[in-house]
C-alpha positions in Angstrom: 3.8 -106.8 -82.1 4.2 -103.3 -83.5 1.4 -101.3 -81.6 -1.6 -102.5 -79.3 -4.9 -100.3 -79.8 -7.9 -100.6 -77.6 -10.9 -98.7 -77.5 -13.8 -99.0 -75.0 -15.6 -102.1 -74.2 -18.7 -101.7 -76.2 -17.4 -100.3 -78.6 -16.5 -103.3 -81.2 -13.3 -102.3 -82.1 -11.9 -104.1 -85.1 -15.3 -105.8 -86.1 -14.5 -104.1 -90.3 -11.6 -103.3 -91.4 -9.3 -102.3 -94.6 -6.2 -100.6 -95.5 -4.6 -99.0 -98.1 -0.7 -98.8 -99.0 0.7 -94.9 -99.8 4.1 -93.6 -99.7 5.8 -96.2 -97.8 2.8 -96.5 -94.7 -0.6 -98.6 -94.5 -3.5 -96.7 -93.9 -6.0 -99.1 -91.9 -10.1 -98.2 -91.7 -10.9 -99.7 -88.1 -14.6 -100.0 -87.5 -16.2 -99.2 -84.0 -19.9 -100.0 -84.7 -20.8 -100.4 -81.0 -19.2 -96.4 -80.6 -20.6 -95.3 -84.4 -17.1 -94.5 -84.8 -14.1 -95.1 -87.6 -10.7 -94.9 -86.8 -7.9 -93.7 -89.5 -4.5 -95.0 -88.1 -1.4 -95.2 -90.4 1.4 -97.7 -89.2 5.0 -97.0 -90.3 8.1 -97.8 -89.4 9.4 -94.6 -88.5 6.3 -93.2 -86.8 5.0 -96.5 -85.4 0.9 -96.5 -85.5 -0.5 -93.7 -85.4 -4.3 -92.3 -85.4 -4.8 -89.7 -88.0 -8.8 -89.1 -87.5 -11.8 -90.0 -86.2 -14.7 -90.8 -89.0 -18.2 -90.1 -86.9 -21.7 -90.8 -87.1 -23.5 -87.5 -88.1 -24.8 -86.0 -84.8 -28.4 -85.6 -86.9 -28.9 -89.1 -86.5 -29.7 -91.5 -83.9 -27.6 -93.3 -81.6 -27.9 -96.8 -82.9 -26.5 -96.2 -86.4 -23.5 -98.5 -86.0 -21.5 -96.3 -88.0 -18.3 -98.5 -89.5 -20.4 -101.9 -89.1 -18.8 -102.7 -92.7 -15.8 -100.5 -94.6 -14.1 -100.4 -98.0 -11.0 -98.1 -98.9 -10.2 -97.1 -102.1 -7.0 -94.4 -103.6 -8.7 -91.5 -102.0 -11.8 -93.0 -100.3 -13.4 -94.1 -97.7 -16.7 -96.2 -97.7 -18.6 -97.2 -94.4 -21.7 -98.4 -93.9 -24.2 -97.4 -91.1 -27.1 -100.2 -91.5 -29.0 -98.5 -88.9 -28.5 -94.9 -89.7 -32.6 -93.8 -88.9 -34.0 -97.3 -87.4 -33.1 -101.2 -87.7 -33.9 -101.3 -91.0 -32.9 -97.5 -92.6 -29.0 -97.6 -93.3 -26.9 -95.2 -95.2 -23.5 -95.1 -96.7 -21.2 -92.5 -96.1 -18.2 -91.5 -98.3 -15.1 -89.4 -97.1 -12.9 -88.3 -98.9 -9.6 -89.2 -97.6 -5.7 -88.0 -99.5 -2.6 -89.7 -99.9 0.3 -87.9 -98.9 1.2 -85.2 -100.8 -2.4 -84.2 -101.6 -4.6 -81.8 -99.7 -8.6 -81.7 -99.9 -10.0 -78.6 -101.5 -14.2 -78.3 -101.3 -15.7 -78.5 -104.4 -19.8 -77.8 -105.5 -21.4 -79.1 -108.1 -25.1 -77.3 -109.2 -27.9 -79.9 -110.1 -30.8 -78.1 -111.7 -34.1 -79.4 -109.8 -36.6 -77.9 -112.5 -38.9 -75.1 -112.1 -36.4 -72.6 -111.4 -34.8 -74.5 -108.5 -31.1 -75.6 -108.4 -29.6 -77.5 -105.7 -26.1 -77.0 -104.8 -24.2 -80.4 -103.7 -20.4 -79.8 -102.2 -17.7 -82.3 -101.4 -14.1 -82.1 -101.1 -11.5 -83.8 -103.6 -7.9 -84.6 -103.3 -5.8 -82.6 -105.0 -2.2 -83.1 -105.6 0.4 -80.6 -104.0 1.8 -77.6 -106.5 5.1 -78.7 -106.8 7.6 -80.8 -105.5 8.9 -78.4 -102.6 5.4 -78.9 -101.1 4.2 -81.5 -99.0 0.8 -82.8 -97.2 0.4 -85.6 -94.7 -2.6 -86.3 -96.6 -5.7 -87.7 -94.7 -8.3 -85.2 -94.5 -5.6 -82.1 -94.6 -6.5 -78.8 -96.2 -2.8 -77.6 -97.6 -0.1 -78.5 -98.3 3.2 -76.8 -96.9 7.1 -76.3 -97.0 8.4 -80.3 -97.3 12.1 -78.6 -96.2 12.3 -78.9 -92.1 14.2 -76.3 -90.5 16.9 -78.0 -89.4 16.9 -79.8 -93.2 17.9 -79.6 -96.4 15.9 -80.3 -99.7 17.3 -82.6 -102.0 15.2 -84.2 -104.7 12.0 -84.2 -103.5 9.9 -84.1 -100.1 10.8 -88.0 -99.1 15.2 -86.9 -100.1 15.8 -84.7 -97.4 19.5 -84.5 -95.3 18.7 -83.5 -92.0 21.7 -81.4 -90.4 24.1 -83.3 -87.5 21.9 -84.0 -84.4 18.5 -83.9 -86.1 16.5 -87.0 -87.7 13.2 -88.6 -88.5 11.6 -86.8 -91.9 11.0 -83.8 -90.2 14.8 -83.0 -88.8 13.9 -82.8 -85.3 15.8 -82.8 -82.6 16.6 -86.0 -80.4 14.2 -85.3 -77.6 11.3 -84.7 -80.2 11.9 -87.9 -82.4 12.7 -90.4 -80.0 9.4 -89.7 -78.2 7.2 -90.8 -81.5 10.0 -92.9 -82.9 8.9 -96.5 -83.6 10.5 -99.3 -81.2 13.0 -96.5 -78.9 12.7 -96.3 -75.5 14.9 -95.3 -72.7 14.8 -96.3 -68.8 13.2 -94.0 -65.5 15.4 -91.1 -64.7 16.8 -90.3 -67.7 16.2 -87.7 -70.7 17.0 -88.1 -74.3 20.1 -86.3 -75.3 20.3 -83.1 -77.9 22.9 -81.9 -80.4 25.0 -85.7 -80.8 25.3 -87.2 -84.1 23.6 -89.7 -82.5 19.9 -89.8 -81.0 20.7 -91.5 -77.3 19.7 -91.0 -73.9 21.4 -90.5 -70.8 21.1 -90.4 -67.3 19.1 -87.2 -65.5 21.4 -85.4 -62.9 22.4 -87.5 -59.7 21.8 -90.6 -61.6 24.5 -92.2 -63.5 24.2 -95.5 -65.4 25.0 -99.0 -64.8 23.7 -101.9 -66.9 21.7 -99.7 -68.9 19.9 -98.4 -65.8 19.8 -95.1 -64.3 21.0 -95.6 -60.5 20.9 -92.7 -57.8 24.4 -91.4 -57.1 23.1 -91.4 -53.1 22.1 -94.6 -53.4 24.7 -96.6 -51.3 24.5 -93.2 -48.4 20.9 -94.1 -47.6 21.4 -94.9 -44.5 23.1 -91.5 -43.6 20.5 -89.3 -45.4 17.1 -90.9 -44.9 14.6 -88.9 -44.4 11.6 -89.3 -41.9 9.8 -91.6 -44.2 13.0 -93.8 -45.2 13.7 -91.8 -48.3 16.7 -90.1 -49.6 16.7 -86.4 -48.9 18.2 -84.8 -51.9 21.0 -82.0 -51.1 20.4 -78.4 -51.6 22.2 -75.9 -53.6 24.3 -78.6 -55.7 25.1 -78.5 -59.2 25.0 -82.0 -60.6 27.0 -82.9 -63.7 24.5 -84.6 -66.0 25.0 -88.7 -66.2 28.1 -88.8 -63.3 28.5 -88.9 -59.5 30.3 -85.3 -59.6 28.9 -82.2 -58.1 29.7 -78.9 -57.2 27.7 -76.0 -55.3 25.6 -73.6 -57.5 26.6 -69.9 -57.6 27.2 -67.8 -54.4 27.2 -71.5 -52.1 30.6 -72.8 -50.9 31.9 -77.0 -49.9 31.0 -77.3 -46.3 31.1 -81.2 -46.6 31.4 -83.2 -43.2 30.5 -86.4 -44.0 29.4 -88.9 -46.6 26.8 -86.5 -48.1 27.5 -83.0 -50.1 26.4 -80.0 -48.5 26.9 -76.8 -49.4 26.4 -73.6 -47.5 26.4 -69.8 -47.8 
């Protein structure tokens, strides 16, 4: 299973559907009639599922619309049908427009002469295609397109052929603690952090933890007994500099080793 999405009870989640490949992702229409609601949601490897907008019901019309009861997708469309946009038996179909990466929407008009002097004035937006190839847009329903290079990235051949510097990754070069947080299928256990600036994008273990098994274990673990608090926890010492992913310590700035017993302690 690559991503579970649920919506509220009522709201018929998944009863249309269609999708649309782009650019290496599928872009699904999900239907919520019961909430007069369409979701966009792209699924990728990279960036796992991932909900790009919300298509809603004008708020001009009435509740029981059951906005996204059916749904068709074309290149840069979006069909859904509202049966009961003004009453059981008055429907409408609304179209959105709705880009493929590398394009940005851009309103358009259109003036439709009415007769006797009177011109009506109909808009929309259309996908447009990015200027060049040093330019990129997510697509969707975005309104510009921008820089493709990432900071921390360098441009090769096109927007998609990018080389992201040591201790950067995904397509937008970031850094480990960024990408591994929206990363597809990466995961890392309680008390611990993702690491920053390795070749690699790991985790390790937060400060008085170190690991074991691919857990993240207290370092005061086995002195329970001598430093329970009140309530039978562990009372964490004061003033003491861990080293990050190992049982070492020393005392912070200004703070001296007045050790006794099992557990650091450090005075000034």
């Amino acid at each position: 299973r690559m991503c579970l999405f649920k919506d509220t009870g009522s709201s018929q989640l998944g009863w249309a559907m269609d999708q649309h490949e782009s650019d290496g992702e599928t872009h699904f229409a999900i239907g919520a009639p019961g909430a007069n609601r369409v979701y966009m949601m792209n699924v990728g490897m990279e960036r796992g599922c991932q909900v790009t907008n919300r298509l809603v019901q004008s708020s001009s019309t009435g509740p029981w619309g059951k906005h996204g009861y059916s749904l068709a997708m074309s290149h840069n469309w979006v069909v859904v049908g509202t049966p009961q946009a003004h009453g059981p038996l008055k429907g409408l179909i609304y179209i959105y427009s709705y880009c493929s990466a590398h394009q940005y929407l851009l309103p358009q008009s259109m003036a439709i002469s009415l007769g006797n002097d009177l011109v009506q004035t109909i808009p929309w937006m259309e996908c447009r295609s990015c200027l060049d190839t040093t330019h990129w847009s997510p697509g969707h329903q975005s309104t510009a397109c921008e820089p493709c290079t990432p900071e921390h990235g360098v441009w090769n051949t096109s927007c998609f052929d990018v080389t992201c510097q040591e201790g950067y990754f995904g397509s937008r070069c970031a850094p480990c603690s960024a990408y591994a947080d929206t990363a597809f299928a990466m995961s890392k256990p309680p008390n611990s952090h993702w690491v920053d600036g390795r070749h690699d994008c790991t985790w390790g273990c937060s400060a008085s933890f170190y690991m074991q098994n691919g857990s993240c274990l207290p370092c005061l673990q086995s002195n329970a007994s001598d430093a329970a608090g009140g309530d039978g926890s562990v009372v964490e010492p004061q003033n003491i500099d861990w080293k990050v992913g190992h049982c070492e310590w020393s005392c912070s700035k200004g703070y001296y080793n007045s050790t006794g017993g099992v557990m650091p302690k450090c005075s000034n």
